[in-house]
PyMOL Python script that loads the backbone (N, CA, C, O; Angstrom):
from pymol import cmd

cmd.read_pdbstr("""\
ATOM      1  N   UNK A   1    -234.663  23.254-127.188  1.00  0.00           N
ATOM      2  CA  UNK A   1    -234.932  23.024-125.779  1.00  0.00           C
ATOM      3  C   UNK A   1    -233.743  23.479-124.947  1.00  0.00           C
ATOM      4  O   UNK A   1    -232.539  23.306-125.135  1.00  0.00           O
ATOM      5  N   UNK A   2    -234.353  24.063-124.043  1.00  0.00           N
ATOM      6  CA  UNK A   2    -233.061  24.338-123.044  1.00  0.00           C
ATOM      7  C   UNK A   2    -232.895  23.407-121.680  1.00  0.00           C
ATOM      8  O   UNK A   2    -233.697  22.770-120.996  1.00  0.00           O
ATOM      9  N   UNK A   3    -231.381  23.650-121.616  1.00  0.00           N
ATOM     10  CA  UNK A   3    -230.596  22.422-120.759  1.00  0.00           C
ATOM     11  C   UNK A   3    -230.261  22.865-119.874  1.00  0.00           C
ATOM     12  O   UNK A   3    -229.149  23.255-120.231  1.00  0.00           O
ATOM     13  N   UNK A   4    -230.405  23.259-118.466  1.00  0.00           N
ATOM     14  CA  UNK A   4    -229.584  23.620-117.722  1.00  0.00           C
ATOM     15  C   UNK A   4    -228.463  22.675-116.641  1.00  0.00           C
ATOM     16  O   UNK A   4    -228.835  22.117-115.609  1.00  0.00           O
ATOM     17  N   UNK A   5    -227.301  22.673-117.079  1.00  0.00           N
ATOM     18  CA  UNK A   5    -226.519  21.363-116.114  1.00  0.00           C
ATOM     19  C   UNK A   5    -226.010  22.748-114.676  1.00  0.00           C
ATOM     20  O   UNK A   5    -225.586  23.895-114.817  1.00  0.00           O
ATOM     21  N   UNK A   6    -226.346  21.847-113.268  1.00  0.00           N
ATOM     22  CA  UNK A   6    -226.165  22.899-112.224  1.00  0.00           C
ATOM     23  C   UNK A   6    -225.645  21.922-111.286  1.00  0.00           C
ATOM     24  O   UNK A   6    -225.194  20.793-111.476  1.00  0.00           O
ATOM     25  N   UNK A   7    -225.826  22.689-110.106  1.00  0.00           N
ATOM     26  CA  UNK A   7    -225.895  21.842-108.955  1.00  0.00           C
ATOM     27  C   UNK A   7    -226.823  22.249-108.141  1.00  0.00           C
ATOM     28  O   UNK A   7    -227.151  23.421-108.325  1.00  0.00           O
ATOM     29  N   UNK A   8    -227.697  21.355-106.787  1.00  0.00           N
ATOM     30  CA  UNK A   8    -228.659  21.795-106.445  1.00  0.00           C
ATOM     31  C   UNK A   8    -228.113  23.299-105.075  1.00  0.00           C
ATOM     32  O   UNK A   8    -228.775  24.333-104.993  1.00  0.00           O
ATOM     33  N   UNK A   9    -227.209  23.109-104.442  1.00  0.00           N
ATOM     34  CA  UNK A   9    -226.775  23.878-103.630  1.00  0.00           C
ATOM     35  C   UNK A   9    -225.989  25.128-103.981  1.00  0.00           C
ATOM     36  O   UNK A   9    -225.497  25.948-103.206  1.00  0.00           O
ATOM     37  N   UNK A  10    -225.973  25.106-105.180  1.00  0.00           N
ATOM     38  CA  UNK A  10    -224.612  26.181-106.004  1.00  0.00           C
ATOM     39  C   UNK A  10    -225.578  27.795-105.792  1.00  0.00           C
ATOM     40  O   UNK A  10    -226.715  27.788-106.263  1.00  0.00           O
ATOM     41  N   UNK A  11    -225.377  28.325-105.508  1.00  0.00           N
ATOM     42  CA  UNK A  11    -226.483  29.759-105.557  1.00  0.00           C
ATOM     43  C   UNK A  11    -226.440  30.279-107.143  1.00  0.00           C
ATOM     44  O   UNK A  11    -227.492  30.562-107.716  1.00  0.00           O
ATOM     45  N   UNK A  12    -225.312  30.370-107.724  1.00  0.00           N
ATOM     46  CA  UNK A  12    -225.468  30.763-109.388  1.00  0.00           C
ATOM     47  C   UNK A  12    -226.341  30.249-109.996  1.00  0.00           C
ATOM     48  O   UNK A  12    -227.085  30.785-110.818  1.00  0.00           O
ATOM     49  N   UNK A  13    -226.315  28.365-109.388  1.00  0.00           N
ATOM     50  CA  UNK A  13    -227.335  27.361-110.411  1.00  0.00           C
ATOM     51  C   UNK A  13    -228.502  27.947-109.597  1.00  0.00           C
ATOM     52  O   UNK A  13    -229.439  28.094-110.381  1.00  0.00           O
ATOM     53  N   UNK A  14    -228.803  28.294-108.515  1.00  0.00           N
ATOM     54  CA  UNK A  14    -230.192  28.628-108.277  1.00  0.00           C
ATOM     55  C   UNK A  14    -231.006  29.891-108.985  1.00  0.00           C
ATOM     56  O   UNK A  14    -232.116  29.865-109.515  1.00  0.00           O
ATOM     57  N   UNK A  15    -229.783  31.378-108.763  1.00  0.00           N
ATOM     58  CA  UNK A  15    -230.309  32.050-109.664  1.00  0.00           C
ATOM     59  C   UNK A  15    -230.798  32.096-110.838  1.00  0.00           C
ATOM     60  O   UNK A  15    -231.763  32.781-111.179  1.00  0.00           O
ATOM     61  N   UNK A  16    -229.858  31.029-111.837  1.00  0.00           N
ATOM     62  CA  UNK A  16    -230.807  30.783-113.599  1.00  0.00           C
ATOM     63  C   UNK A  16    -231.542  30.257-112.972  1.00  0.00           C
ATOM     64  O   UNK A  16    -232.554  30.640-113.560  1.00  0.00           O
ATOM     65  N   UNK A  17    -232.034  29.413-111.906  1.00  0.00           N
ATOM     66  CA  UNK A  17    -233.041  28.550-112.300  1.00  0.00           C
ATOM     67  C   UNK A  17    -234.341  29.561-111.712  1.00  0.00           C
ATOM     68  O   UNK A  17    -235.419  29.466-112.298  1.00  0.00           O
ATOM     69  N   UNK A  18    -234.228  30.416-110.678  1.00  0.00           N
ATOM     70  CA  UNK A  18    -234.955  31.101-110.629  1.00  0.00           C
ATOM     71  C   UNK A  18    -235.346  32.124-111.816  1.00  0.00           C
ATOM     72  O   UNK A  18    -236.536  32.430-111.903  1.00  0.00           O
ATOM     73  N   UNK A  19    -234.311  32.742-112.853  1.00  0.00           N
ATOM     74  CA  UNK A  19    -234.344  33.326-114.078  1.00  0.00           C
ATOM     75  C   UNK A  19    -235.765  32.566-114.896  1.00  0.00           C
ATOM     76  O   UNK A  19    -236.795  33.112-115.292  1.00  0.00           O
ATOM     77  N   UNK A  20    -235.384  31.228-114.954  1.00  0.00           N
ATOM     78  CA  UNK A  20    -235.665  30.580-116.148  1.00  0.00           C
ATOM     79  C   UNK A  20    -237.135  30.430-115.751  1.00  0.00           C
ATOM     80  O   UNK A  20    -238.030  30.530-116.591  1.00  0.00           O
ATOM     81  N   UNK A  21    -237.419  30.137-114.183  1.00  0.00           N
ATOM     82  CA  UNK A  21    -238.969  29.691-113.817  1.00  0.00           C
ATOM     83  C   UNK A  21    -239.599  31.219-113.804  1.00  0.00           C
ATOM     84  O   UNK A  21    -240.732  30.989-114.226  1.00  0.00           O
ATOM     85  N   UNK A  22    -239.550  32.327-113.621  1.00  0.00           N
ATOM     86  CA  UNK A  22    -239.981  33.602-113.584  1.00  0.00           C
ATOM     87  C   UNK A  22    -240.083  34.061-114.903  1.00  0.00           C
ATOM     88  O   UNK A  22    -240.777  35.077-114.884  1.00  0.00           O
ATOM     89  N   UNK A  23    -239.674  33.758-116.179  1.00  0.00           N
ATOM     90  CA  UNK A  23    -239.524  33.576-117.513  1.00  0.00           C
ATOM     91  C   UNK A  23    -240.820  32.932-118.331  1.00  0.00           C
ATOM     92  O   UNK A  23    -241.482  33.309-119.298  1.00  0.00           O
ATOM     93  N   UNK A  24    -240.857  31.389-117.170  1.00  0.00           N
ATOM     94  CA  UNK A  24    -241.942  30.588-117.451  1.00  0.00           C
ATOM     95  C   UNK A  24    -241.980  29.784-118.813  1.00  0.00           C
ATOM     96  O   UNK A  24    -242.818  29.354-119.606  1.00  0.00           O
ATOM     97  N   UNK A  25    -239.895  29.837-118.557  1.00  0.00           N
ATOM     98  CA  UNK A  25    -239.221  28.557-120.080  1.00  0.00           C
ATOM     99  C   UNK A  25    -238.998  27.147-119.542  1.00  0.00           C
ATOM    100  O   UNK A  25    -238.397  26.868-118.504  1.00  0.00           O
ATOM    101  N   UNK A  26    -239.474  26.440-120.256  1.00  0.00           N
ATOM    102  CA  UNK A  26    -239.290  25.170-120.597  1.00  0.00           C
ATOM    103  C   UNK A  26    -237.942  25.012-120.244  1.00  0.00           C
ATOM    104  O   UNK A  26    -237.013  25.755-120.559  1.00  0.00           O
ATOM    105  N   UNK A  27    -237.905  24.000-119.574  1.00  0.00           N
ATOM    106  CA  UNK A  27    -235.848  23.554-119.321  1.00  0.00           C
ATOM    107  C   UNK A  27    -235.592  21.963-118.927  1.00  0.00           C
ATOM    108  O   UNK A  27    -236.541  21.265-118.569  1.00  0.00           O
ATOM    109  N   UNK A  28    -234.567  21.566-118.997  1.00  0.00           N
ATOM    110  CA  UNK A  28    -234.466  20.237-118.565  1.00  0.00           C
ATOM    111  C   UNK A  28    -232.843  20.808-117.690  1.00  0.00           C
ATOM    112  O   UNK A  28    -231.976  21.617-118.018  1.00  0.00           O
ATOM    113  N   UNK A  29    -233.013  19.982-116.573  1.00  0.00           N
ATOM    114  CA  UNK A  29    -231.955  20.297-115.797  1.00  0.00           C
ATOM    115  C   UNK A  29    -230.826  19.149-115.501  1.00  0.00           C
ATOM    116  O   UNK A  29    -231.351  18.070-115.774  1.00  0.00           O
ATOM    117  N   UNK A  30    -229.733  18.993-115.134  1.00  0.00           N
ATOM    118  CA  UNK A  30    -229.283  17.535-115.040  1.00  0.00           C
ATOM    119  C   UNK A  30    -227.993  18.160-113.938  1.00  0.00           C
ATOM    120  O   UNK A  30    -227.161  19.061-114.052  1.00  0.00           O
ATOM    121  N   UNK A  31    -228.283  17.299-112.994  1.00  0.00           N
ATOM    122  CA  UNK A  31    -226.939  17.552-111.875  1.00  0.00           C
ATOM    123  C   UNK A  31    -226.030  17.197-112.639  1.00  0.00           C
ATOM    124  O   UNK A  31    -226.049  16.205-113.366  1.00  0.00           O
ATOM    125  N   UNK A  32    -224.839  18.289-112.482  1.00  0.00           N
ATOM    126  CA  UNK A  32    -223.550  18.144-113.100  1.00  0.00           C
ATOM    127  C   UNK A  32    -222.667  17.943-111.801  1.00  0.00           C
ATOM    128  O   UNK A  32    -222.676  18.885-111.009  1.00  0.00           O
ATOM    129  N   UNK A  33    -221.895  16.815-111.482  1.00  0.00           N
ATOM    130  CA  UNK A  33    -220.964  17.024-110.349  1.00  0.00           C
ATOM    131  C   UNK A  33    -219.649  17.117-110.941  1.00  0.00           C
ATOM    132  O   UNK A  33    -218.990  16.331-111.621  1.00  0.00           O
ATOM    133  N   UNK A  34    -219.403  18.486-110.430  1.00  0.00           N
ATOM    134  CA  UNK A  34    -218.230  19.223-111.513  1.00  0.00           C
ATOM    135  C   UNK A  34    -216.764  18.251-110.867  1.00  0.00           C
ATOM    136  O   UNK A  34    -215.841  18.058-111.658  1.00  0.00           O
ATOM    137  N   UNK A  35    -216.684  17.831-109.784  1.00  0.00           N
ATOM    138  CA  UNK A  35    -215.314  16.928-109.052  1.00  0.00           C
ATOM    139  C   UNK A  35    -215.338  15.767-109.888  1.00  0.00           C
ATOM    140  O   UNK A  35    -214.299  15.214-109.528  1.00  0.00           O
ATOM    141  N   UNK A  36    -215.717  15.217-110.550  1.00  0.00           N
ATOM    142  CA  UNK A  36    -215.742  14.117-112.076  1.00  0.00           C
ATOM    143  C   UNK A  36    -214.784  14.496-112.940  1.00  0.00           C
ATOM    144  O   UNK A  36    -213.800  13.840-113.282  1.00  0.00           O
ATOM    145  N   UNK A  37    -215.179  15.839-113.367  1.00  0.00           N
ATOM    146  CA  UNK A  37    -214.586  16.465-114.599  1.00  0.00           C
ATOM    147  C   UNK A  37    -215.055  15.119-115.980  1.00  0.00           C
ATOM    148  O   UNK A  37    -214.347  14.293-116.557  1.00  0.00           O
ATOM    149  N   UNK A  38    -216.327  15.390-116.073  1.00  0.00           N
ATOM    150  CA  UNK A  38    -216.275  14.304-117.461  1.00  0.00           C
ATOM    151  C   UNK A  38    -216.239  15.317-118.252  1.00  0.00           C
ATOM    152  O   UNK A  38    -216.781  16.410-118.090  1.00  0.00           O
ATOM    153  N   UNK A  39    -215.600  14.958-119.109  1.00  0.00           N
ATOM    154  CA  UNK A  39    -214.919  15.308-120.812  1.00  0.00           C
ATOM    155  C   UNK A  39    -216.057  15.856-121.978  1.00  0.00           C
ATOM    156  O   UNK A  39    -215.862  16.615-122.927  1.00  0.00           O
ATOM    157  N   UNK A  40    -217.316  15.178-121.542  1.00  0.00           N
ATOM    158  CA  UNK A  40    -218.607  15.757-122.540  1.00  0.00           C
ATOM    159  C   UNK A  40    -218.773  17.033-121.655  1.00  0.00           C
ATOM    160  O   UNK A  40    -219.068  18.011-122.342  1.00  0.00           O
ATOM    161  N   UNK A  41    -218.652  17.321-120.178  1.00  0.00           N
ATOM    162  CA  UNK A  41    -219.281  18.530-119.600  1.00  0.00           C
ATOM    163  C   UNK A  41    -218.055  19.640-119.866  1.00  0.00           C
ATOM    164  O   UNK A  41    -218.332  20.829-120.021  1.00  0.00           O
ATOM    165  N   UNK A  42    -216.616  19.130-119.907  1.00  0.00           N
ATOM    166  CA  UNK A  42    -215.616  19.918-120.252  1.00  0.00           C
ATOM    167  C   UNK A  42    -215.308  20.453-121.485  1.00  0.00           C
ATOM    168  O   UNK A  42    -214.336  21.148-121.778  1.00  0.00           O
ATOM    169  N   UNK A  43    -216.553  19.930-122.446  1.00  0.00           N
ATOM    170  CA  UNK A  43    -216.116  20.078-123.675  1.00  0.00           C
ATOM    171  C   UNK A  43    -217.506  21.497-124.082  1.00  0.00           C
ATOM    172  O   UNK A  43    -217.697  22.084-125.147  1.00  0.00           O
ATOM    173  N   UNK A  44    -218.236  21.636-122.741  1.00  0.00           N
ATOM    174  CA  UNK A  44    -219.235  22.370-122.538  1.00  0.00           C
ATOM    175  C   UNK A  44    -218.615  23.573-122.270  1.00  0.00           C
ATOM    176  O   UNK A  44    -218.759  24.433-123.139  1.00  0.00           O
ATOM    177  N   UNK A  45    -218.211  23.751-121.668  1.00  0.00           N
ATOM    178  CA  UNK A  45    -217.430  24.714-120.549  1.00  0.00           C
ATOM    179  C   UNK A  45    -216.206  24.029-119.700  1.00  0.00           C
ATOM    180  O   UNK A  45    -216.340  23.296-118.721  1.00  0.00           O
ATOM    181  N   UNK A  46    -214.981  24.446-120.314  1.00  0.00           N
ATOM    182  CA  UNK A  46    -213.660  24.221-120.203  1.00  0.00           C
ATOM    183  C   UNK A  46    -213.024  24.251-118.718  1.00  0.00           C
ATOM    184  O   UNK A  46    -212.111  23.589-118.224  1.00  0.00           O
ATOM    185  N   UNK A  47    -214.254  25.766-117.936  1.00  0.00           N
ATOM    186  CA  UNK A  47    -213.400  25.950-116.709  1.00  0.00           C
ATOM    187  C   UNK A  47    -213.920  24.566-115.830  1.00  0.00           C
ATOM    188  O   UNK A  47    -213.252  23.973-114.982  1.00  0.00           O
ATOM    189  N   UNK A  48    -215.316  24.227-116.287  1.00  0.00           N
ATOM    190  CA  UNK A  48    -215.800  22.931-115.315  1.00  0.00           C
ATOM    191  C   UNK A  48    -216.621  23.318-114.005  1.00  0.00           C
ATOM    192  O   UNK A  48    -216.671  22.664-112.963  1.00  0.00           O
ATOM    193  N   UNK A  49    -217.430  24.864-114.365  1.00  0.00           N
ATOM    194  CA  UNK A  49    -217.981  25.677-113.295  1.00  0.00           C
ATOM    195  C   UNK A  49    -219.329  25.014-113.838  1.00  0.00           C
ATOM    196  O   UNK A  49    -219.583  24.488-114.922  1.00  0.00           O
ATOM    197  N   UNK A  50    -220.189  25.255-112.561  1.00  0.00           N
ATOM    198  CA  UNK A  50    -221.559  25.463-113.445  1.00  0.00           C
ATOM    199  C   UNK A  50    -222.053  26.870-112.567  1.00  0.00           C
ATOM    200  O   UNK A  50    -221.489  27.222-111.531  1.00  0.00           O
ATOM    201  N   UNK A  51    -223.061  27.502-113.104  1.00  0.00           N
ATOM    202  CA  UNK A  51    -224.364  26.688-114.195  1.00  0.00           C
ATOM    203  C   UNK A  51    -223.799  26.914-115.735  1.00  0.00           C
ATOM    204  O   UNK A  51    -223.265  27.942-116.153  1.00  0.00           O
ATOM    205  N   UNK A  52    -223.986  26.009-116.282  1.00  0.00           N
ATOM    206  CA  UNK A  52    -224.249  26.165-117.990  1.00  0.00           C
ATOM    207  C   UNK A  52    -225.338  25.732-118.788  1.00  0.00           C
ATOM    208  O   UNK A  52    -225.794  24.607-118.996  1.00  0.00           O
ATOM    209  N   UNK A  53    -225.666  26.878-119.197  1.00  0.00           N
ATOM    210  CA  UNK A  53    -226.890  26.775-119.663  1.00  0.00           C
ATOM    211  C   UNK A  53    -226.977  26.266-121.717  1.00  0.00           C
ATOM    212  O   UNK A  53    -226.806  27.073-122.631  1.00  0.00           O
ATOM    213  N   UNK A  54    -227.225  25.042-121.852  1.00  0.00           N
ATOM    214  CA  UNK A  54    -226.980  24.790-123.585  1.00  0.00           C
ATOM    215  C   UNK A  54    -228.756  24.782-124.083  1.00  0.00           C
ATOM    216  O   UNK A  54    -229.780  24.327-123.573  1.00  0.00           O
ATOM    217  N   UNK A  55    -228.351  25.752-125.685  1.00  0.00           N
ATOM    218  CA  UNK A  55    -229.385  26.005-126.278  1.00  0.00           C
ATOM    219  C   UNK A  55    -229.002  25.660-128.184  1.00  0.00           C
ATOM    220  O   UNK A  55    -228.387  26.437-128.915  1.00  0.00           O
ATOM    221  N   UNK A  56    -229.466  24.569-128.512  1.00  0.00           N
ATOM    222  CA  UNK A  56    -229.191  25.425-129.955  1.00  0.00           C
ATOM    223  C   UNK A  56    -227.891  24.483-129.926  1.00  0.00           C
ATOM    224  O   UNK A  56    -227.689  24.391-131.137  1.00  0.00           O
ATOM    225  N   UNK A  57    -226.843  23.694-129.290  1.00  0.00           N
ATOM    226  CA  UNK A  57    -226.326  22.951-129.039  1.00  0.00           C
ATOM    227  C   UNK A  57    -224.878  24.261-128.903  1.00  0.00           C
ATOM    228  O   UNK A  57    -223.720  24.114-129.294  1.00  0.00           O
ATOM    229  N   UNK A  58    -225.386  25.257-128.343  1.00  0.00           N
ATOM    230  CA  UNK A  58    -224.217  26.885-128.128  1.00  0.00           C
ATOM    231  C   UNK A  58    -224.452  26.468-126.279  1.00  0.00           C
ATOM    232  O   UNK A  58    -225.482  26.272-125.634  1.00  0.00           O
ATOM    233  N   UNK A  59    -222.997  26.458-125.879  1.00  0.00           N
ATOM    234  CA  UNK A  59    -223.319  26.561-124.178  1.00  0.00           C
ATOM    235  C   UNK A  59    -223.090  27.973-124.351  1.00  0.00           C
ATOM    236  O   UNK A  59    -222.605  28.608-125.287  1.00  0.00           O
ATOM    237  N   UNK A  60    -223.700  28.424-122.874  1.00  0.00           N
ATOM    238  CA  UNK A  60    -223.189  29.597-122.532  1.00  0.00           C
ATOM    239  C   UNK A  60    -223.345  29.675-120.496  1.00  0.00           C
ATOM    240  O   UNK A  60    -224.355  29.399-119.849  1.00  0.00           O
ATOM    241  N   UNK A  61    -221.577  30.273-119.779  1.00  0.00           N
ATOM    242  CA  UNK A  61    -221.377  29.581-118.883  1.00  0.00           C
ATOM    243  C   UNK A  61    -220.955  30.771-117.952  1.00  0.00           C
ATOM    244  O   UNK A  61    -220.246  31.654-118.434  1.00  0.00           O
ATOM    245  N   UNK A  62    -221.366  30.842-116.608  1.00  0.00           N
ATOM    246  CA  UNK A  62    -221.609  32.094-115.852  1.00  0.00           C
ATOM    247  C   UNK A  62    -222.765  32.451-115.447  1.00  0.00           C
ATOM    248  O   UNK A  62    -223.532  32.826-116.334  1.00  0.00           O
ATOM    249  N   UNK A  63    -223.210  32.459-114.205  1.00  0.00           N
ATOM    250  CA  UNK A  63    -224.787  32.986-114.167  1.00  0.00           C
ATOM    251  C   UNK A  63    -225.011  34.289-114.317  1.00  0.00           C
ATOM    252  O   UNK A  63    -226.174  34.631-114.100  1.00  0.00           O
ATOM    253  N   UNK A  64    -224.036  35.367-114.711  1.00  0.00           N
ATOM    254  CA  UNK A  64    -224.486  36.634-115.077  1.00  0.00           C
ATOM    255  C   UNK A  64    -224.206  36.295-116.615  1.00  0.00           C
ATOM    256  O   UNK A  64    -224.436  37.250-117.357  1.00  0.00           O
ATOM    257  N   UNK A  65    -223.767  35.160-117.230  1.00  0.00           N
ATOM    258  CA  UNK A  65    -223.925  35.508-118.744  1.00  0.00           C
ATOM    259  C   UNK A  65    -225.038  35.212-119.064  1.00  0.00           C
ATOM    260  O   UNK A  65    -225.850  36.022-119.513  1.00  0.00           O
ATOM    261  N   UNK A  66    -225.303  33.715-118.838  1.00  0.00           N
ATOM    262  CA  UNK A  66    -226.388  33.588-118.641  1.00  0.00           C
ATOM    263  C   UNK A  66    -228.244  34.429-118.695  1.00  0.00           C
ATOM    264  O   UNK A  66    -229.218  34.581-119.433  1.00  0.00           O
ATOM    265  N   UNK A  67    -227.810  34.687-117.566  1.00  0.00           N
ATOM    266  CA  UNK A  67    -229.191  35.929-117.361  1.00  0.00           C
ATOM    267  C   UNK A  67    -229.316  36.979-118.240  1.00  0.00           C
ATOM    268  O   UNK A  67    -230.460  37.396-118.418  1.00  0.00           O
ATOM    269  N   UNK A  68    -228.237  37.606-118.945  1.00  0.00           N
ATOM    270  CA  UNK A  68    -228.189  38.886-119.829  1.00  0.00           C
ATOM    271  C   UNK A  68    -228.503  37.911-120.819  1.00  0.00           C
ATOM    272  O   UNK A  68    -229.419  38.354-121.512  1.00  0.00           O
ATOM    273  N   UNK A  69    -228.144  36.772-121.192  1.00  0.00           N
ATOM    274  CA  UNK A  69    -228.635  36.190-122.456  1.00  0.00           C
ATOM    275  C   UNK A  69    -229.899  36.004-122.416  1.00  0.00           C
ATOM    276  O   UNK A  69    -230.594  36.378-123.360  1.00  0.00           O
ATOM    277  N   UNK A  70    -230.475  35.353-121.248  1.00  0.00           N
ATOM    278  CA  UNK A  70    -231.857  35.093-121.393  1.00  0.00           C
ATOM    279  C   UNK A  70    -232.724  35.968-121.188  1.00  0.00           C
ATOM    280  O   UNK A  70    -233.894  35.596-121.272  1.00  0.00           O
ATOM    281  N   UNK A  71    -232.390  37.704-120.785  1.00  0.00           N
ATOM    282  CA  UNK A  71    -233.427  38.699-120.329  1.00  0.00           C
ATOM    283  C   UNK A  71    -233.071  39.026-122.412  1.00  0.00           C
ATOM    284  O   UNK A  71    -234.217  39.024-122.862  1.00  0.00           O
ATOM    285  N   UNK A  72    -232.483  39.167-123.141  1.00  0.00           N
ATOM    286  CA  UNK A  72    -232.105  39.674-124.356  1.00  0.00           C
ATOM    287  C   UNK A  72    -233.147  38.700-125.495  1.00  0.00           C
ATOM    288  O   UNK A  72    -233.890  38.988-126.433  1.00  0.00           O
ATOM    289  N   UNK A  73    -232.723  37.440-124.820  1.00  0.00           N
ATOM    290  CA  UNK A  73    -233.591  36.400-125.635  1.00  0.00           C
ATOM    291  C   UNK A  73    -235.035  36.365-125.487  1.00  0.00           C
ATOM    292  O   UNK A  73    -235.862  36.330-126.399  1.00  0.00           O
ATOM    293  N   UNK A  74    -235.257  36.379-124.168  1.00  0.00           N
ATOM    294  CA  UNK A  74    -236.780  36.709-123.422  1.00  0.00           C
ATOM    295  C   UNK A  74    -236.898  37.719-123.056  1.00  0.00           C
ATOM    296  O   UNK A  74    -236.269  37.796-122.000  1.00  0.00           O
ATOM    297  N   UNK A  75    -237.556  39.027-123.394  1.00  0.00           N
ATOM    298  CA  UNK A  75    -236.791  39.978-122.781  1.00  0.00           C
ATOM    299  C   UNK A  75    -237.987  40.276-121.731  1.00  0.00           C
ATOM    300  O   UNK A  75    -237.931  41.348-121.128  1.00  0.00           O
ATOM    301  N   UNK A  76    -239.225  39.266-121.437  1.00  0.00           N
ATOM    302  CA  UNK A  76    -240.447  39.753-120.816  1.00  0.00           C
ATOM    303  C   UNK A  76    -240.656  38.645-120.108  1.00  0.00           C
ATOM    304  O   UNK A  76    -240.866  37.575-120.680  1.00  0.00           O
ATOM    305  N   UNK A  77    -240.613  38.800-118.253  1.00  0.00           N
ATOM    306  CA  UNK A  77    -240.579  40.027-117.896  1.00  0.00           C
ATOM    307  C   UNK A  77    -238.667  40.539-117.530  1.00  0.00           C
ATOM    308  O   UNK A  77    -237.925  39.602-117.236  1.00  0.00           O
ATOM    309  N   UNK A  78    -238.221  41.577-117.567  1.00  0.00           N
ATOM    310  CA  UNK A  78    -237.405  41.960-117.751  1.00  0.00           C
ATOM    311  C   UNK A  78    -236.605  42.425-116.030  1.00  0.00           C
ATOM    312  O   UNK A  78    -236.813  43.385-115.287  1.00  0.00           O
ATOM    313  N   UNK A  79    -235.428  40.942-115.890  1.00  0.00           N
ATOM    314  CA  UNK A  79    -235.449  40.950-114.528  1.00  0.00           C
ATOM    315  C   UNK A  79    -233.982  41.264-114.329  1.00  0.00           C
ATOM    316  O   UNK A  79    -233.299  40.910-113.368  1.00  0.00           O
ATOM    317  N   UNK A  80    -233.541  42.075-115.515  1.00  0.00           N
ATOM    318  CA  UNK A  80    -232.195  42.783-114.921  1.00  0.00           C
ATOM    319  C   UNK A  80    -232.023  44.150-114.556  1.00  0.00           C
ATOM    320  O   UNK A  80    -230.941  44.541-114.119  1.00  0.00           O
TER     321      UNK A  80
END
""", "prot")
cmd.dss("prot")
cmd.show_as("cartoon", "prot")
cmd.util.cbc("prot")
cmd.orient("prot")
């Protein structure tokens, strides 16, 4: 299952999430408020940015990494 931790105003977290609904994948999302800095989300992604997207219990963190991962993984329809 995929996880996406974002924020609702962040434009990166909007782009995966637009990625992921145009995809038409399954996701669970969870506001991350990165000014916390909790230690389980830092242990996700070190810089403490979002979006990070966890699959497979592998984060992967950047909304252009992101998207190349998921057009590679999904590659249909193909929105890079």
């Amino acid at each position: 299952m995929l996880t996406l931790y974002h924020l609702w105003l962040d434009p990166f977290s909007r782009m995966v999430r637009v990625i992921l609904a145009e995809k038409g994948l399954d996701f669970d999302m969870v506001v991350e408020k990165t000014w916390d800095r909790r230690p389980e989300f830092l242990a996700l992604n070190p810089a403490g940015t979002v979006p990070v997207l966890v699959e497979d219990k592998k984060s992967y963190s950047h909304a252009l990494v992101v998207a190349e991962y998921l057009n590679e993984k999904h590659p249909n329809p193909d929105l890079l």
